[in-house]
PAZAPA-4460 file (N, C-alpha, C; in steps of 0.05 Angstrom, whole numbers, plus 32768, in hexadecimal, padded with zeros to 4 digits):
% residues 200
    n_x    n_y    n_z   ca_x   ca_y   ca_z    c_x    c_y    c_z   seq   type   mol
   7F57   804A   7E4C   7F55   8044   7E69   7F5E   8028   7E6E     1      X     A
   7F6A   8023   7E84   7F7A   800A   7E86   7F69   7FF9   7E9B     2      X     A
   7F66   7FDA   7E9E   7F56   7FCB   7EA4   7F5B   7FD7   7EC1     3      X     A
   7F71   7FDE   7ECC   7F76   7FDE   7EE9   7F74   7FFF   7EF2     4      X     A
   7F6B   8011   7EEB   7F6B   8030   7EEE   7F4E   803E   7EE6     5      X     A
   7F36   8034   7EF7   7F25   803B   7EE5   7F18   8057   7EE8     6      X     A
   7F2B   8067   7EF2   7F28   8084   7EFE   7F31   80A0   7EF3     7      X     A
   7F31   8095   7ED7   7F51   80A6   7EC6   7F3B   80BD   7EC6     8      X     A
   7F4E   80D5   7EC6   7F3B   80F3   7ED0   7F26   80EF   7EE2     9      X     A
   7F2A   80E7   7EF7   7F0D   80ED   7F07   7F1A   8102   7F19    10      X     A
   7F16   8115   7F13   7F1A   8131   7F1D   7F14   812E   7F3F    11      X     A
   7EF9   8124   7F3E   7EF6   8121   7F5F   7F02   810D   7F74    12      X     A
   7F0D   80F7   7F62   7F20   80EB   7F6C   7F37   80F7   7F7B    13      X     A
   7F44   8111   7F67   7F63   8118   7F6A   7F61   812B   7F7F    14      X     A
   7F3D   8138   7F7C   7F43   8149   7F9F   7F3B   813B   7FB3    15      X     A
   7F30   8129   7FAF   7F2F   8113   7FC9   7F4E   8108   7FD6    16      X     A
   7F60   8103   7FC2   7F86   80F5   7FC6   7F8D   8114   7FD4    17      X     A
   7F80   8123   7FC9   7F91   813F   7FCE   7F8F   8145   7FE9    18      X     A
   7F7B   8146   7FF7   7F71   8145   8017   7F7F   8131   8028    19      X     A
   7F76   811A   8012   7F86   810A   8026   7FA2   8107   802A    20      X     A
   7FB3   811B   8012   7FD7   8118   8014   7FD3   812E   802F    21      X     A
   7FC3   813A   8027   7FCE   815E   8040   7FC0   8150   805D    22      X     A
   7FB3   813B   8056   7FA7   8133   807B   7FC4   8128   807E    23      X     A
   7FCA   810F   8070   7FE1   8105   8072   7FFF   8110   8082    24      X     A
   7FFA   812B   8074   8019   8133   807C   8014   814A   8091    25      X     A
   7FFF   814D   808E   7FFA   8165   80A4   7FEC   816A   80BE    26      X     A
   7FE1   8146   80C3   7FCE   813E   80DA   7FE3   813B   80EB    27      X     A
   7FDF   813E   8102   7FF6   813C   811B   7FF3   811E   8121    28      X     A
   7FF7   810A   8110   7FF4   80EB   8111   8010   80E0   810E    29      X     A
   801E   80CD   811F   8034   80BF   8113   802B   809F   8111    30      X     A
   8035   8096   8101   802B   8082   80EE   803B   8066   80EE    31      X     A
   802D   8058   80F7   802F   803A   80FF   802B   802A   80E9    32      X     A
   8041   8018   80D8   803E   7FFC   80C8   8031   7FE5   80DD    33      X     A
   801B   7FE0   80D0   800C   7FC7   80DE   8014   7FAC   80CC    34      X     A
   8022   7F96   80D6   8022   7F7B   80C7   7FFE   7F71   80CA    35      X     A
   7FF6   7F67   80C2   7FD8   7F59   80C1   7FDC   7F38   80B4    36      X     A
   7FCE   7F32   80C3   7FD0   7F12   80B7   7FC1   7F09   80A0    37      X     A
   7FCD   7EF8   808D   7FC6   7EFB   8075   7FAE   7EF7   806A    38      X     A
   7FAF   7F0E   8052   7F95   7F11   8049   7F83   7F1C   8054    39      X     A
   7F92   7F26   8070   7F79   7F32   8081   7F79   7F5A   8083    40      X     A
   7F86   7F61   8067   7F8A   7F81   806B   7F70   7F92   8072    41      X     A
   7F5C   7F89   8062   7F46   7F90   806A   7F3A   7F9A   8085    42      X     A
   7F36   7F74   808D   7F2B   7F6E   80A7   7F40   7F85   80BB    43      X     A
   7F56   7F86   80BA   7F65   7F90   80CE   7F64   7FAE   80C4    44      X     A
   7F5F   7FBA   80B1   7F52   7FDC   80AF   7F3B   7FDE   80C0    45      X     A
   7F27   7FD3   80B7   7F06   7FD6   80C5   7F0B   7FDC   80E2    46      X     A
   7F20   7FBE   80F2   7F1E   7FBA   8103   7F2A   7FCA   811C    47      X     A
   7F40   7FD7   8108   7F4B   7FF2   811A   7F36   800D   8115    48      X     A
   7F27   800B   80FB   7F1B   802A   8103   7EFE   8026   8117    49      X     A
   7EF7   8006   810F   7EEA   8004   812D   7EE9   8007   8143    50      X     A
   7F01   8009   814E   7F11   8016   8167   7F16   802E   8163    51      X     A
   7F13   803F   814F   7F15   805A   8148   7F2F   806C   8144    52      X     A
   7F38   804F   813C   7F5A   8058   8133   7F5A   805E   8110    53      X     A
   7F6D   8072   810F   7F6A   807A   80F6   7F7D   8062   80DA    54      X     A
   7F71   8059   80D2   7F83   803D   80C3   7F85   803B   80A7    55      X     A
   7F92   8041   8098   7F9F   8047   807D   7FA5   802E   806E    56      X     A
   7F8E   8028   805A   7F99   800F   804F   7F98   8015   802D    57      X     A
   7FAD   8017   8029   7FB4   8023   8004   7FAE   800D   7FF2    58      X     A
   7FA2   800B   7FE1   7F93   7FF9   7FCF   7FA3   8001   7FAE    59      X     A
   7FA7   7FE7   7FA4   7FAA   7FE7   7F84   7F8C   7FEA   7F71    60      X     A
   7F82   7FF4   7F67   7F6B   7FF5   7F55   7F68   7FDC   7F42    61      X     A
   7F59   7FCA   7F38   7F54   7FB8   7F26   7F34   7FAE   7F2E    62      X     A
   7F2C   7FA7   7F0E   7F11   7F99   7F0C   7F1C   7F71   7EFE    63      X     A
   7F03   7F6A   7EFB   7F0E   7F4F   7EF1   7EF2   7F4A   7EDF    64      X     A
   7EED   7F39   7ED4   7ED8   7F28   7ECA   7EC8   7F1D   7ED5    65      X     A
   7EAE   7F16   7EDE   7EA5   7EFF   7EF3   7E93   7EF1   7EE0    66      X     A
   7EA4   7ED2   7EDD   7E8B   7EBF   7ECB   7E87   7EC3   7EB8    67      X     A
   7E74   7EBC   7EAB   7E66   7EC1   7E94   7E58   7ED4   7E9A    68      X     A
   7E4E   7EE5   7EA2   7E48   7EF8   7EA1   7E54   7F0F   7E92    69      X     A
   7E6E   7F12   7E91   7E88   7F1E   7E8C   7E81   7F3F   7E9D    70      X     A
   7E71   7F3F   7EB3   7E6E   7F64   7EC6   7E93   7F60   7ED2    71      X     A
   7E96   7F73   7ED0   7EAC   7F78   7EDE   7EA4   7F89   7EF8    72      X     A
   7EB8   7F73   7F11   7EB0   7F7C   7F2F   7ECE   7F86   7F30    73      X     A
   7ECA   7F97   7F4C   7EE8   7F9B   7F4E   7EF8   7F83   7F5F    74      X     A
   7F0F   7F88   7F5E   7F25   7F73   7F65   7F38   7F84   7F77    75      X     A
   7F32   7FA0   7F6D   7F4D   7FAD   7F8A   7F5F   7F99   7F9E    76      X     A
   7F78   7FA5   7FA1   7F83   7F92   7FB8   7F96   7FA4   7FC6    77      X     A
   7FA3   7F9A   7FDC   7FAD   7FAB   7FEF   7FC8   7FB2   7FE0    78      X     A
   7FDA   7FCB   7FE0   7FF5   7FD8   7FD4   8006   7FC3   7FDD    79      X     A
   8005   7FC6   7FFE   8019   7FB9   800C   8007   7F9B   801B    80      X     A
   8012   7F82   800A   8001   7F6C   8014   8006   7F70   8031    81      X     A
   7FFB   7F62   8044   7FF4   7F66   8066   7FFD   7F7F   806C    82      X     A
   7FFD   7F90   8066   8001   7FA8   8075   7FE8   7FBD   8076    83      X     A
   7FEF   7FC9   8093   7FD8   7FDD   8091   7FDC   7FF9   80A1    84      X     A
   7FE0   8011   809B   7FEE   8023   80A8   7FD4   8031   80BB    85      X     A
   7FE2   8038   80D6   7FCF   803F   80E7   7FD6   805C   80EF    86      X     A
   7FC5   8077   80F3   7FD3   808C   80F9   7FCB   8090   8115    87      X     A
   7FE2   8093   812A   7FD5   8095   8144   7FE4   80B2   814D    88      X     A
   7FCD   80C2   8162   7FD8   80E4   816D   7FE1   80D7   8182    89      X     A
   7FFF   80D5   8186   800B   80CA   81A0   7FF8   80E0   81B2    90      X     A
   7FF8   80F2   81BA   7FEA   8100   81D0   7FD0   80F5   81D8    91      X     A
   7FCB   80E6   81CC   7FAF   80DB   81D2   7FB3   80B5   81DE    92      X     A
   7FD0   80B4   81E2   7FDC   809C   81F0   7FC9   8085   81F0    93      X     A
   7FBC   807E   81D5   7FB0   8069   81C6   7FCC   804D   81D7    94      X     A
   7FC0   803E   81DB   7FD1   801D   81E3   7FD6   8012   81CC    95      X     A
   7FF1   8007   81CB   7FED   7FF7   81A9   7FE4   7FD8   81B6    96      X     A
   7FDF   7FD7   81CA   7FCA   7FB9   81C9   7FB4   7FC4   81BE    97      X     A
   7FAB   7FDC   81C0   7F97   7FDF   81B3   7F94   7FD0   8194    98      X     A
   7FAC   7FDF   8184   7FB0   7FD2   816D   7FBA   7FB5   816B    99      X     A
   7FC7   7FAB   8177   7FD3   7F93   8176   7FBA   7F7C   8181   100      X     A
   7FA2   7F7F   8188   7F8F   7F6E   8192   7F72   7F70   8178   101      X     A
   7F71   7F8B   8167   7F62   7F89   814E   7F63   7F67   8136   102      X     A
   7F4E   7F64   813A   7F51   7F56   8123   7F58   7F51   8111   103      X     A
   7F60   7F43   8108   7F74   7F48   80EF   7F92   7F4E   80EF   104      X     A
   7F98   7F5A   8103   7FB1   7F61   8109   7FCC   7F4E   8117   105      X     A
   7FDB   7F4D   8105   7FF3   7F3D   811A   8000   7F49   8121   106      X     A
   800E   7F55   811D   8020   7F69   8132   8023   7F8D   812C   107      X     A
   8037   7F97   813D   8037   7FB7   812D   8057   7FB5   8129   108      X     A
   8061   7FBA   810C   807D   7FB6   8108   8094   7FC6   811D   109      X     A
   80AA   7FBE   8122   80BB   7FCB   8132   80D6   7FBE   812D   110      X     A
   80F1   7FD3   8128   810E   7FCE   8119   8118   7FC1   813E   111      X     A
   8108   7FC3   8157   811A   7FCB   8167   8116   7FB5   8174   112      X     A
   812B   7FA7   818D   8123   7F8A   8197   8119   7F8C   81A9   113      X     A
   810F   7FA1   81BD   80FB   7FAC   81D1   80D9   7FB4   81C5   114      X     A
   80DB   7FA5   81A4   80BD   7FB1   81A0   80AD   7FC6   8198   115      X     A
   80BE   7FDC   819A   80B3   7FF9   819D   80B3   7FFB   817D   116      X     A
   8092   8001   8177   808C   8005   8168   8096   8017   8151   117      X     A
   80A0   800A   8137   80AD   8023   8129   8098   8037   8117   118      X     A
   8098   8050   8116   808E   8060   8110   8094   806F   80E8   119      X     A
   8081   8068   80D6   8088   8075   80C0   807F   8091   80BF   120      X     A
   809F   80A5   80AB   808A   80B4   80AC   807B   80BE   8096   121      X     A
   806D   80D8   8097   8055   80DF   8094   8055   80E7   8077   122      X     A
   8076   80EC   806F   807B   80F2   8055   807A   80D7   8046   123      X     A
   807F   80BE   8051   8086   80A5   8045   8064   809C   8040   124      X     A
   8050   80A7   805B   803F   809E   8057   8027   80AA   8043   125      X     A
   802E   80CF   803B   8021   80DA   8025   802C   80D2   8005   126      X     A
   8049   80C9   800D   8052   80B9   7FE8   803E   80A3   7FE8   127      X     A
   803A   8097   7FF7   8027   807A   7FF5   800F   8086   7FEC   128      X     A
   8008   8099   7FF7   7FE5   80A4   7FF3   7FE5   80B0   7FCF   129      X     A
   8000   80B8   7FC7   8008   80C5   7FAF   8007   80A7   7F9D   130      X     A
   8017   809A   7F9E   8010   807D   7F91   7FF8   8071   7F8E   131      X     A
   7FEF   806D   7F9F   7FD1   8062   7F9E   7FC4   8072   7F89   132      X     A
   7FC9   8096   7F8C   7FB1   80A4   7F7B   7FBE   80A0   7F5F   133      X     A
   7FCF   8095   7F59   7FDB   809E   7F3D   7FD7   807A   7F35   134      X     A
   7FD5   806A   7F42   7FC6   8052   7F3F   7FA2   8054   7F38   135      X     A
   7F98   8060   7F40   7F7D   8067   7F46   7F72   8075   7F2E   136      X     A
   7F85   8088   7F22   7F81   8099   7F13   7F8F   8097   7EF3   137      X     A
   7F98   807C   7EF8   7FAB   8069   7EDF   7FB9   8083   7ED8   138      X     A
   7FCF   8090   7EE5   7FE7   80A3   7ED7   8000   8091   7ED9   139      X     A
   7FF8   8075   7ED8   800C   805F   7ED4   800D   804B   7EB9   140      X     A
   8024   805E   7EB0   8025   804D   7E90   8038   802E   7E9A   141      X     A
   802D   8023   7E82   8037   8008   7E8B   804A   7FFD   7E72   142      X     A
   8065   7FF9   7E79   806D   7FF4   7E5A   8077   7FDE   7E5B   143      X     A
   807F   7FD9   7E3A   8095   7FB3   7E47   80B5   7FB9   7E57   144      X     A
   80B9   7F9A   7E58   80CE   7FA0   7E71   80D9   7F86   7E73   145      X     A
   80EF   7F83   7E7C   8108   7F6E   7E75   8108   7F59   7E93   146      X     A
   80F8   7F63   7EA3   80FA   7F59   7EC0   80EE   7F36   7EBA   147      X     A
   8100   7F2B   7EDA   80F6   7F12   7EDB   80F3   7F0C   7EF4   148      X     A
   80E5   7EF5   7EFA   80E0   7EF0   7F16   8104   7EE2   7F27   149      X     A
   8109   7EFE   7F35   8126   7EF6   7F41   8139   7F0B   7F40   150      X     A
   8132   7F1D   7F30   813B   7F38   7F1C   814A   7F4D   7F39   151      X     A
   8156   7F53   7F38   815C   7F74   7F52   8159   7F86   7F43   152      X     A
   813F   7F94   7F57   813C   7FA9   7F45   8137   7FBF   7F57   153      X     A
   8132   7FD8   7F59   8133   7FEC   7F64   8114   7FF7   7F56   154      X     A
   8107   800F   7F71   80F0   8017   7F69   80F7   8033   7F68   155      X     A
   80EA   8042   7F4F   80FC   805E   7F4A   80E0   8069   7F4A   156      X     A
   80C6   8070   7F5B   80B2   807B   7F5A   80A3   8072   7F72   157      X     A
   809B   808C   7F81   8081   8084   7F96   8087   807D   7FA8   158      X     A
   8078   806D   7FC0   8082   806F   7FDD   8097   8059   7FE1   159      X     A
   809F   8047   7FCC   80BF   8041   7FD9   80D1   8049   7FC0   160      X     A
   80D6   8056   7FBD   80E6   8072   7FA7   8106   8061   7FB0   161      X     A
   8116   8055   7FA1   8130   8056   7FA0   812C   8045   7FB8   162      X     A
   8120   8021   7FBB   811B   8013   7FC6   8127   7FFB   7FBB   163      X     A
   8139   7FEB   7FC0   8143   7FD3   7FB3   8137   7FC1   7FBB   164      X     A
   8130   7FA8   7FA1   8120   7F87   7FAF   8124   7F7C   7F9E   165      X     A
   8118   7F62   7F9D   8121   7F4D   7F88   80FA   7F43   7F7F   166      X     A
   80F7   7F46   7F67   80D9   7F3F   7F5D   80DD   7F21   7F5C   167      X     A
   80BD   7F21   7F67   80B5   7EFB   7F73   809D   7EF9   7F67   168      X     A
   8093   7F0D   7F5A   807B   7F04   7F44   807D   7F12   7F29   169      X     A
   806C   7F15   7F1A   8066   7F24   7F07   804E   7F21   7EF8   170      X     A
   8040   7F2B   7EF0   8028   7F2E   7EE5   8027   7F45   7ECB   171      X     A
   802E   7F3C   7EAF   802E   7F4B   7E9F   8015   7F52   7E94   172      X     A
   8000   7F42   7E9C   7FE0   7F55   7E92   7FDD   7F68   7E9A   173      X     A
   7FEC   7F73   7EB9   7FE1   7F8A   7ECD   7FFC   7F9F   7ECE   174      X     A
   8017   7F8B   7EBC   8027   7FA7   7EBA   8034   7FA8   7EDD   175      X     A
   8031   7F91   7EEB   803C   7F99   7F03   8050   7F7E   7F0A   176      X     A
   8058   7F8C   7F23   8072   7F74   7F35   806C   7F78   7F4E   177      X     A
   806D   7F5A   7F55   8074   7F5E   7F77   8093   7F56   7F84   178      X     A
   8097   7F73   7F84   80B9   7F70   7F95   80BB   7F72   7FAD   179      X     A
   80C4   7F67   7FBC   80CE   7F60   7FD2   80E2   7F69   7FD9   180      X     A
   80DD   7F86   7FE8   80F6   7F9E   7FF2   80F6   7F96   8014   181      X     A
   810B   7FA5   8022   810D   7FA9   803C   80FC   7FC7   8047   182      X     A
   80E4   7FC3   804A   80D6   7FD6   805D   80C6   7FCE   8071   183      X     A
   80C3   7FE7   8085   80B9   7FDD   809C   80BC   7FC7   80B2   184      X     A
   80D9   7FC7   80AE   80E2   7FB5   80C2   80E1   7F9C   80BE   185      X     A
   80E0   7F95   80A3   80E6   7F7C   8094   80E3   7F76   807B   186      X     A
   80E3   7F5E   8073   80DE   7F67   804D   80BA   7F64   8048   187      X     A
   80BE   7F71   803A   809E   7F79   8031   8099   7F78   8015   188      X     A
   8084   7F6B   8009   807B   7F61   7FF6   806B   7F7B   7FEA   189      X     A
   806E   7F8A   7FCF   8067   7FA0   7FC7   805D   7F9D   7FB5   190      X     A
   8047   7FA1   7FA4   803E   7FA5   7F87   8047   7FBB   7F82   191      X     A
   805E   7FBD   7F61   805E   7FD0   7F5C   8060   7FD4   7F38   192      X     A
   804E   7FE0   7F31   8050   7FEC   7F0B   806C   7FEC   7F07   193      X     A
   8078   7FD5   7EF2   808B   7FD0   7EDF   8097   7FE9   7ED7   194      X     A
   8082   7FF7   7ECD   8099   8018   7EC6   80A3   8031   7EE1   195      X     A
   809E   8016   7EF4   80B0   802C   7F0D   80C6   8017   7F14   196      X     A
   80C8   8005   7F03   80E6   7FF7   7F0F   80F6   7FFA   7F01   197      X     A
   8118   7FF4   7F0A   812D   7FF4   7EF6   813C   7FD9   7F00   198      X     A
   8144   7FCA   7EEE   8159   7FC2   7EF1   8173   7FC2   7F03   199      X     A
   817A   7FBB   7F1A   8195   7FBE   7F1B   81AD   7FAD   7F1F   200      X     A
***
């Protein structure tokens, strides 16, 4: 079992991801990238389902050490640093000041120069829910790897599948990178497991 996956076979885990891929793709919801101001992914989840908006915040799994003590707490952290996906039933003509006035929140992303919110969809947003569980459930082998901080590399697995960026960290205890691709209407800072990148 790997320091960061502490779920390997939890059976009840995988039908819990499993509900939530088929709510995902099959709830009459279209789905809003929220920027959040930093460090604040959290605060800006709570704060939208406080308002009773439905708000999707995908998490990496990890514990750490605390002190001398040596208990391991968890450390989880958000997939997509400041981001937080929101699912709204246009028919229910929700305001995105609604969203854009939550806490935590700085804006709702948009490609367009009028604002209008851009919309992911539902398939991009059940690969995300598929990553997380295969994070959750450590079916992420972690192997060595030739990358460096500056590297172009491409992501060949999970919700940015055949995604080009250039890695700006690396962390070989955890087997991961943070690359920095073009999504959601700008570049976005991604954690992603070393054995889903290639070279290019």
């Amino acid at each position: 079992m790997s320091k960061g996956a502490p779920n390997i076979g939890n059976k009840a885990l995988e039908q819990d991801f499993g509900l939530l891929r088929s709510l995902l793709l099959h709830a009459p919801l279209d789905w809003l990238a929220i920027q959040t101001n930093p460090r604040c992914e959290e605060r800006a989840a709570l704060g939208l389902r406080a308002k009773g908006l439905v708000a999707y915040l995908p998490m990496v799994p990890d514990t750490r050490k605390a002190g001398r003590s040596k208990c391991e707490i968890d450390n989880s952290r958000p997939m997509f640093a400041r981001y937080v996906f929101v699912g709204l039933a246009r028919r229910d003509l929700i305001s995105t000041a609604a969203i854009r006035t939550c806490d935590g929140v700085e804006c709702i992303l948009s490609y367009r120069e009028d604002k209008a919110p851009h919309y992911v969809p539902r398939k991009q947003i059940a690969l995300i829910a598929e990553a997380a569980q295969q994070a959750q459930l450590g079916k992420i082998s972690v192997v060595g790897h030739g990358f460096e901080i500056g590297s172009g590399v491409v992501i060949v697995s999970g919700a940015m599948n055949f995604k080009h960026g250039v890695i700006e960290e690396l962390n070989d205890k955890r087997g991961e990178a943070k690359v920095a691709v073009d999504a959601f209407g700008g570049t976005t800072v991604v954690t992603v497991p070393v054995d889903k990148l290639d070279l290019v």
